[in-house]
FIMAR-91179 format. One record per residue: y, z, x of N, C-alpha, C in turn; residue in three letters. Coordinates in steps of 0.2 Angstrom, whole numbers, padded with zeros to 4 digits, always signed. Example, Ala and Ser with C-alpha at 12.3 -4.5 7.8 and 13.67 -1.06 7.14 Angstrom:
-0028+0039+0066-0022+0039+0062-0016+0039+0066ALA;-0011+0035+0064-0005+0036+0068+0000+0039+0064SER;
***
This chain:
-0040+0572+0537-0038+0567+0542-0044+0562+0543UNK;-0041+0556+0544-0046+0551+0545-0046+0549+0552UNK;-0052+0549+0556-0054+0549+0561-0056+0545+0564UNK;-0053+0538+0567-0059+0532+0572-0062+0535+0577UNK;-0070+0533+0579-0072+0535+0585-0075+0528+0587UNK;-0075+0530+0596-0078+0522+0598-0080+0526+0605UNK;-0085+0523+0605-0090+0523+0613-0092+0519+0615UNK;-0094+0520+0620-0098+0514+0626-0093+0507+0628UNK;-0090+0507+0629-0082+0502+0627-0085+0497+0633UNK;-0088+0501+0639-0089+0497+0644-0085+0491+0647UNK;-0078+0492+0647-0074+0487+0649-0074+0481+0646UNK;-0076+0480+0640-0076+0473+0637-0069+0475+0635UNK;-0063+0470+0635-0057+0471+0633-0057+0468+0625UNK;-0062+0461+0626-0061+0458+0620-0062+0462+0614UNK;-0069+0466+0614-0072+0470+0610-0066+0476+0607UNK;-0065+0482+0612-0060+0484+0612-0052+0482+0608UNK;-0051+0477+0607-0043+0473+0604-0045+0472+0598UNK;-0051+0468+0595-0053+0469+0591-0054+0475+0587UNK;-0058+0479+0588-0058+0487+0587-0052+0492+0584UNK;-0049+0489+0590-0041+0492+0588-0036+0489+0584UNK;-0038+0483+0582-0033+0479+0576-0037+0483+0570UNK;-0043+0482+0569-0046+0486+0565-0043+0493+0563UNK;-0043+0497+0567-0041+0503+0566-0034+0501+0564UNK;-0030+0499+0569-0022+0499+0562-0023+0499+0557UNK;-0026+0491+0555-0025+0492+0548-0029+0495+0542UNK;-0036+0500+0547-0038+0506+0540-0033+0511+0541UNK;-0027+0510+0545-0023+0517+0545-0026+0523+0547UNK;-0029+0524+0553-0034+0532+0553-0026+0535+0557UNK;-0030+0541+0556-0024+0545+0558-0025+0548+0567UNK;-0032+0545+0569-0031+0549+0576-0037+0542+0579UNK;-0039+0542+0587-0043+0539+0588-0048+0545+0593UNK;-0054+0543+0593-0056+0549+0597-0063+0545+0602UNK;-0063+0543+0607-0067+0538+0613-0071+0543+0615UNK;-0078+0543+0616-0084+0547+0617-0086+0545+0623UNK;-0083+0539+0626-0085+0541+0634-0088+0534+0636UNK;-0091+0529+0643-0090+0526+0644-0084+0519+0643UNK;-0078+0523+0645-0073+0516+0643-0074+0512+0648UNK;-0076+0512+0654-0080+0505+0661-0087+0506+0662UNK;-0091+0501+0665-0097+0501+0664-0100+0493+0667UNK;-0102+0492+0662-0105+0485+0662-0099+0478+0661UNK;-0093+0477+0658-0090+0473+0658-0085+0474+0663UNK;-0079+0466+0663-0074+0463+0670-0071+0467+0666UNK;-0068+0472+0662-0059+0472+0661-0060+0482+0663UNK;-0061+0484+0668-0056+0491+0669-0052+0493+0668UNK;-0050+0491+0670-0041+0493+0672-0037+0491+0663UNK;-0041+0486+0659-0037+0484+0654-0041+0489+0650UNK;-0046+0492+0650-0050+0493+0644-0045+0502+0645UNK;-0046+0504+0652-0043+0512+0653-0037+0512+0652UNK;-0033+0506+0653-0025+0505+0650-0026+0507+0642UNK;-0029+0504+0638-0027+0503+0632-0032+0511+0628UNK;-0037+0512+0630-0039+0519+0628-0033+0525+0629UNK;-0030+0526+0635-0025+0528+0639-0019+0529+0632UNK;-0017+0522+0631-0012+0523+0626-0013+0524+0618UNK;-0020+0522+0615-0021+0525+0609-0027+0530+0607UNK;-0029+0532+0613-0033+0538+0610-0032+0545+0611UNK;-0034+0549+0606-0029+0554+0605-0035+0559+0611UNK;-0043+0557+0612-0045+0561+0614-0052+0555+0617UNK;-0049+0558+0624-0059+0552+0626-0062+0556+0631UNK;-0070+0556+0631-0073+0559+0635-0075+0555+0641UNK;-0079+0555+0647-0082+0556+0652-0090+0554+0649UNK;-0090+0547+0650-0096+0543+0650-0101+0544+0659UNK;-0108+0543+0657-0112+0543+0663-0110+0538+0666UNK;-0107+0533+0665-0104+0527+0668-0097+0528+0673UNK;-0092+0530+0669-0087+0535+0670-0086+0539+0676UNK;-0091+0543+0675-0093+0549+0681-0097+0546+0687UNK;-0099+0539+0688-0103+0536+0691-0096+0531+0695UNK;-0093+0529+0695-0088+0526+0697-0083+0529+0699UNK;-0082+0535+0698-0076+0539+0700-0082+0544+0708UNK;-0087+0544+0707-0093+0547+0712-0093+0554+0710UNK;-0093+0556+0702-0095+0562+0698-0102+0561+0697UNK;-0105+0556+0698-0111+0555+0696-0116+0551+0700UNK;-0121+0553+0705-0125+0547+0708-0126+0542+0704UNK;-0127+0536+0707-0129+0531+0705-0138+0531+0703UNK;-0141+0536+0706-0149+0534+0710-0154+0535+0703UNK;-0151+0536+0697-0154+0535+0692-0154+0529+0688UNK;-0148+0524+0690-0145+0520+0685-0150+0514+0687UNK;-0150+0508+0682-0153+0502+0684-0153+0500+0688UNK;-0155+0493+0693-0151+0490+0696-0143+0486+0693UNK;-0144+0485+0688-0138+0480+0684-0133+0485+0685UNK;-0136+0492+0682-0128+0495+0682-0125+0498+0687UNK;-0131+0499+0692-0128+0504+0700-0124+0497+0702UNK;-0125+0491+0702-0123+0485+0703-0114+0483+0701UNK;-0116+0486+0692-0109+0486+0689-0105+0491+0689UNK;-0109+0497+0692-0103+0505+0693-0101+0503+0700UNK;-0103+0502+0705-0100+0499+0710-0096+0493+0711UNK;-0096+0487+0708-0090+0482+0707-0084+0487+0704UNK;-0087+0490+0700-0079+0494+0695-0075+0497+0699UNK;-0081+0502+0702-0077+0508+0708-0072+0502+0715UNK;-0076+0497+0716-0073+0495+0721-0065+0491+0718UNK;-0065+0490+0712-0058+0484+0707-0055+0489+0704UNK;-0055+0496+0702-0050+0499+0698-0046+0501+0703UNK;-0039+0503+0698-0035+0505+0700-0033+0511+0701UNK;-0028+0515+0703-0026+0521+0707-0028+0525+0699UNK;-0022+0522+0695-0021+0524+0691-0028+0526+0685UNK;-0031+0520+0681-0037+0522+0683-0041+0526+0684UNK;-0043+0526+0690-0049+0530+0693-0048+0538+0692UNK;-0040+0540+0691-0035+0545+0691-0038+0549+0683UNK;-0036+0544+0679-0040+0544+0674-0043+0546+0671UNK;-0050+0541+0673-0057+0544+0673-0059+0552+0674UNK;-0056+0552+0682-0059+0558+0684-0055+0565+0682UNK;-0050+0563+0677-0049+0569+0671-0052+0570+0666UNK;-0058+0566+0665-0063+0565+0660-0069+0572+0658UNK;-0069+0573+0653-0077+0580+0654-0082+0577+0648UNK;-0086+0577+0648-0091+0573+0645-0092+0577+0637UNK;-0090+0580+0635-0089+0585+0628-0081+0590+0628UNK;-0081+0590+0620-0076+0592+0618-0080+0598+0610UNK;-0079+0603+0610-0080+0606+0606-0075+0612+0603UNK;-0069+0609+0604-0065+0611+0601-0061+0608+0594UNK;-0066+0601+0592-0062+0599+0585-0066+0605+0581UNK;-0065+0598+0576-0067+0602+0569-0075+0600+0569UNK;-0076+0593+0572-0083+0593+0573-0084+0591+0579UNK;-0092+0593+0583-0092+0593+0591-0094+0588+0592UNK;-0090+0586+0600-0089+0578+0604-0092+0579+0610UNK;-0099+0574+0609-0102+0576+0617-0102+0566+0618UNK;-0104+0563+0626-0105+0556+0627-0112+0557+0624UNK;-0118+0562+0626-0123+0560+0627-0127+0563+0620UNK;-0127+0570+0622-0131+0575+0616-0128+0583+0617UNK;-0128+0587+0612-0127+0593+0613-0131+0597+0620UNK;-0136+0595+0620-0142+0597+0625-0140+0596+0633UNK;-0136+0588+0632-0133+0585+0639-0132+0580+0638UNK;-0125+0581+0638-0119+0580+0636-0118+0572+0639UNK;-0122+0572+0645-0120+0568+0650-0126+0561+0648UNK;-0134+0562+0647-0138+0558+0649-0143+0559+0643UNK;-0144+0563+0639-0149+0561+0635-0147+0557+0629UNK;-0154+0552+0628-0153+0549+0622-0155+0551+0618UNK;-0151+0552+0610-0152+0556+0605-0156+0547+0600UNK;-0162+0547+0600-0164+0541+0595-0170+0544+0590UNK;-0171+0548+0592-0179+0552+0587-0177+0558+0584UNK;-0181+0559+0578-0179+0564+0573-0180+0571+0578UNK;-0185+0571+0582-0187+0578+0586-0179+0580+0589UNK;-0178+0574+0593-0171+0574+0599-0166+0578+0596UNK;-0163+0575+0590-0161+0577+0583-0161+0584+0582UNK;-0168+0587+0580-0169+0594+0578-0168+0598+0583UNK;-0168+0596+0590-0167+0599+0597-0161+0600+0597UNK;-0155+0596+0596-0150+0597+0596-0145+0599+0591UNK;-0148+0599+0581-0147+0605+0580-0147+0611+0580UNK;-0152+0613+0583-0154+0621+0586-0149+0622+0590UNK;-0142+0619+0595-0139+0622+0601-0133+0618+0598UNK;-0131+0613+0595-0122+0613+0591-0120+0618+0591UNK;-0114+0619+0591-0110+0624+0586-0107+0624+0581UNK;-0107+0618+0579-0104+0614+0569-0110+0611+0568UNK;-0109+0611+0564-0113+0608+0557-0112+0599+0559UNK;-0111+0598+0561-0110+0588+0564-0107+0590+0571UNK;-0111+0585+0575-0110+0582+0582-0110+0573+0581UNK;-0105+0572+0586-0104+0564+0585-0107+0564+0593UNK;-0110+0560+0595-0112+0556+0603-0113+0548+0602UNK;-0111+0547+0609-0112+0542+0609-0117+0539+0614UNK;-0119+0535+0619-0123+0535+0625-0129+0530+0623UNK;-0131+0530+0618-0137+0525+0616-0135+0516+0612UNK;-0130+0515+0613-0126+0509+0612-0130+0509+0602UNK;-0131+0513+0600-0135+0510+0594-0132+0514+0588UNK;-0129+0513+0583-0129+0516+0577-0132+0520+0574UNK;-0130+0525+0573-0138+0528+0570-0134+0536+0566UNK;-0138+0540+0561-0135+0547+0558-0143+0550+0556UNK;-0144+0555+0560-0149+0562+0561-0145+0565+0555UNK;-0149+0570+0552-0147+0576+0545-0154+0579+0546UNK;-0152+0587+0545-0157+0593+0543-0152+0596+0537UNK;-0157+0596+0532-0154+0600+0528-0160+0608+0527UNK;-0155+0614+0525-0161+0620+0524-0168+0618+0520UNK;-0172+0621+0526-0178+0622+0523-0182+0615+0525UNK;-0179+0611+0529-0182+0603+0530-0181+0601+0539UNK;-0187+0596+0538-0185+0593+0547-0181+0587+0545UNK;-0175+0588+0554-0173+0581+0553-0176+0574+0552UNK;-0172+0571+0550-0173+0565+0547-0166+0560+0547UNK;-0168+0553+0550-0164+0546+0553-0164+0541+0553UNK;-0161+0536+0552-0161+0531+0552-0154+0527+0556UNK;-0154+0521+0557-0150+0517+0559-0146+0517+0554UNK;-0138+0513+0556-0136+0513+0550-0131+0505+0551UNK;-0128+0502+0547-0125+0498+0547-0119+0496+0541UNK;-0115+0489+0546-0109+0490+0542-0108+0491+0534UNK;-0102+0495+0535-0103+0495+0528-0107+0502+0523UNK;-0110+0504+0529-0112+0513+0526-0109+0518+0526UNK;-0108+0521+0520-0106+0528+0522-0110+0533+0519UNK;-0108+0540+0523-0113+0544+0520-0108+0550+0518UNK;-0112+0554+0514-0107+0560+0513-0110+0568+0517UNK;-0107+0569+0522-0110+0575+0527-0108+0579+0526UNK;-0104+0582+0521-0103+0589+0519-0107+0595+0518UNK;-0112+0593+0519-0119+0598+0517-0124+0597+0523UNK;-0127+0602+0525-0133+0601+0531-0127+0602+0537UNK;-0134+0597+0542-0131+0597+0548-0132+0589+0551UNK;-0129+0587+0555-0130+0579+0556-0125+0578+0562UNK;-0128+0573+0566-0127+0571+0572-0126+0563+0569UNK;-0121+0561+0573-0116+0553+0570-0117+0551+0578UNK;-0117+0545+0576-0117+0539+0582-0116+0533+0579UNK;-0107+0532+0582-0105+0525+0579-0108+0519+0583UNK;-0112+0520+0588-0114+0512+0589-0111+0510+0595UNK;-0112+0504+0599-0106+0503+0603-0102+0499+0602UNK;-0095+0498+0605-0091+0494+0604-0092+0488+0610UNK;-0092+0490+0616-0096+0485+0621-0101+0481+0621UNK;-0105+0485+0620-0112+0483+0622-0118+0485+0616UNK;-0117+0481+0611-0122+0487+0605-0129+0482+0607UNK;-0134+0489+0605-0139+0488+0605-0143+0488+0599UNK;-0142+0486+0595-0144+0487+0587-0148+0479+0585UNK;-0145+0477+0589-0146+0468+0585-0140+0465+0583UNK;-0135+0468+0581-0130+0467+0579-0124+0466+0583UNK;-0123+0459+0587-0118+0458+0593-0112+0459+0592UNK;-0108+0464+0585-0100+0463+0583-0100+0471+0585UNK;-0095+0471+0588-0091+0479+0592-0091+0482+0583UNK;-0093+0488+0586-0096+0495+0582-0090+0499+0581UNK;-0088+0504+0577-0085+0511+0578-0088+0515+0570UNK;-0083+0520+0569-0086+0524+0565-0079+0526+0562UNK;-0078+0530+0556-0073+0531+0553-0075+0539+0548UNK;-0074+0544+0552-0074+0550+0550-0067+0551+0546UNK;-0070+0554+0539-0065+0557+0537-0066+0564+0534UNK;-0061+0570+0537-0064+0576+0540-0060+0581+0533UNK;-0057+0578+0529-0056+0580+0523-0063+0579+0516UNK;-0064+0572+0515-0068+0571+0511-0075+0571+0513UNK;-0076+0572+0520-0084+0572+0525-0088+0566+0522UNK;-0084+0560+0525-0089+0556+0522-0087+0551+0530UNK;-0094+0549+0531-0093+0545+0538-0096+0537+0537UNK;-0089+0533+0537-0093+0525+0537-0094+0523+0543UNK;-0097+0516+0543-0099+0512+0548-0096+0507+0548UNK;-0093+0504+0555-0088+0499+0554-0089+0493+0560UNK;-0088+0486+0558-0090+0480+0563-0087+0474+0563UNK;-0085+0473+0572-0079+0471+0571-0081+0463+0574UNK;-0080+0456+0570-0082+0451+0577-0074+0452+0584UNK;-0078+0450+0589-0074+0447+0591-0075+0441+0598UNK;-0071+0440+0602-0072+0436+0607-0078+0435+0612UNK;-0084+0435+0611-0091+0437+0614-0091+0432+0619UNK;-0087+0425+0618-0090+0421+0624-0084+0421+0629UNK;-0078+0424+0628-0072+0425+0633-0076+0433+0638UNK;-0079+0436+0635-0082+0443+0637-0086+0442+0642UNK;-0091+0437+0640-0096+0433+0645-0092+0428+0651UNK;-0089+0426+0648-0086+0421+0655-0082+0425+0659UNK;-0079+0430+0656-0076+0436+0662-0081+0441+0666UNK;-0086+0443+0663-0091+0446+0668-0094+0442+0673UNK;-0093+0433+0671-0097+0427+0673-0094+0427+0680UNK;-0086+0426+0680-0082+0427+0684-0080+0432+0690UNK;-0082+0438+0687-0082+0444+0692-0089+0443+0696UNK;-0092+0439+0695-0098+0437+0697-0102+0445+0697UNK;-0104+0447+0689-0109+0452+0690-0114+0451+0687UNK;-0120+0454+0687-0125+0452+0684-0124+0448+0678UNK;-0129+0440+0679-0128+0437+0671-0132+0441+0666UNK;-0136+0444+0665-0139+0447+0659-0135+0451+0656UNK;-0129+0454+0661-0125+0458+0657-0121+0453+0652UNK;-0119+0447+0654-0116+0444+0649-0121+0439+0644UNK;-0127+0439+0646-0129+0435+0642-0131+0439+0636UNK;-0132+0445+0635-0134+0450+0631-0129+0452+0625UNK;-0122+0451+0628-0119+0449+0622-0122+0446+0616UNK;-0124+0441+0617-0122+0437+0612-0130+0441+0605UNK;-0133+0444+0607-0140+0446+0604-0138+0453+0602UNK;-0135+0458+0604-0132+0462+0602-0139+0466+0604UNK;-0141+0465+0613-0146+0470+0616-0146+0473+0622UNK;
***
């Protein structure tokens, strides 16, 4: 089966439509969203509409959880207790409904689906080989996908070795059939890599081979909607730098 995943969606609609013309046309066979579909961009109601209708599986982002009032705000930045709060206050019934049927992991595939890390599920960032090695001692498959770090990236421990990582970009694949290894497709919203074009990932769980995948899309329609909902400008100014 081949698999699209996408996280950190954070309500950019543009990013998201792009993404998903993508996936049509590689034909995958499932979609599966790891959690923040709202956050930092204008479009909720558009973004949890459209996850709603093609993903076969989405998780419970700390943002998510933070909007529906599963999760205080008193850890978040200013920009974002700022942006979970405009969302909490604009989304719909429907919505909100939604979200808050969301759980922040899934470890029922064939490989395990946390937002955050095996460790916690909900807030840590998995970006260093150690965090890595901490979180393959507590999976229970051989591959964990998270998302929550907006950054592209693939951790691997094979027998007899410490983990070892690097970022990855479009156009990479790797072959994970062997060892252990934690994926992280990147953001689709808001990436943080340097690379301003909406992120996902293409797991195929027949051949174990996982690409990296980059979509342009409408970056300054994204920014003049968040301009608009009057929320913080850096959230749209940040677009365009992919930080």
């Amino acid at each position: 089966m081949r698999v699209a995943i996408v996280t950190d969606i954070h309500a950019n609609r543009q990013a998201l439509e792009a993404v998903l013309e993508q996936i049509r046309a590689a034909e995958c066979d499932a979609l599966w969203c790891l959690g923040d579909v709202v956050g930092y961009g204008a479009d909720p109601d558009a973004c949890a509409e459209l996850v709603r209708e093609h993903a076969d599986i989405c998780l419970a982002g700390n943002h998510d959880l933070a909007v529906t009032g599963g999760l205080s705000v008193a850890d978040f930045s200013d920009i974002a207790r700022r942006a979970a709060e405009w969302t909490g206050s604009v989304i719909s019934t429907e919505t909100r409904l939604f979200l808050e049927s969301l759980s922040p992991s899934d470890e029922n595939q064939v490989v395990s689906l946390y937002h955050a890390s095996p460790r916690d599920p909900v807030w840590e960032y998995v970006l260093s080989p150690l965090q890595a090695e901490l979180s393959f001692d507590v999976q229970p498959q051989p591959i964990s996908v998270v998302g929550h770090t907006h950054v592209a990236l693939a951790f691997h421990r094979f027998d007899g070795e410490g983990a070892t990582g690097e970022t990855r970009h479009e156009g990479d694949e790797l072959d994970v059939g062997s060892g252990y290894w934690l994926l992280n497709p990147g953001s689709v919203g808001q990436p943080r890599d340097g690379d301003p074009r909406a992120a996902w990932l293409e797991l195929d769980t027949e051949a174990w081979t996982a690409s990296w995948r980059r979509a342009e899309y409408d970056i300054e329609g994204a920014a003049w909607a968040i301009r608009a909902a009057r929320l913080p400008d850096a959230l749209a100014e940040r677009l365009s730098f992919g930080q």
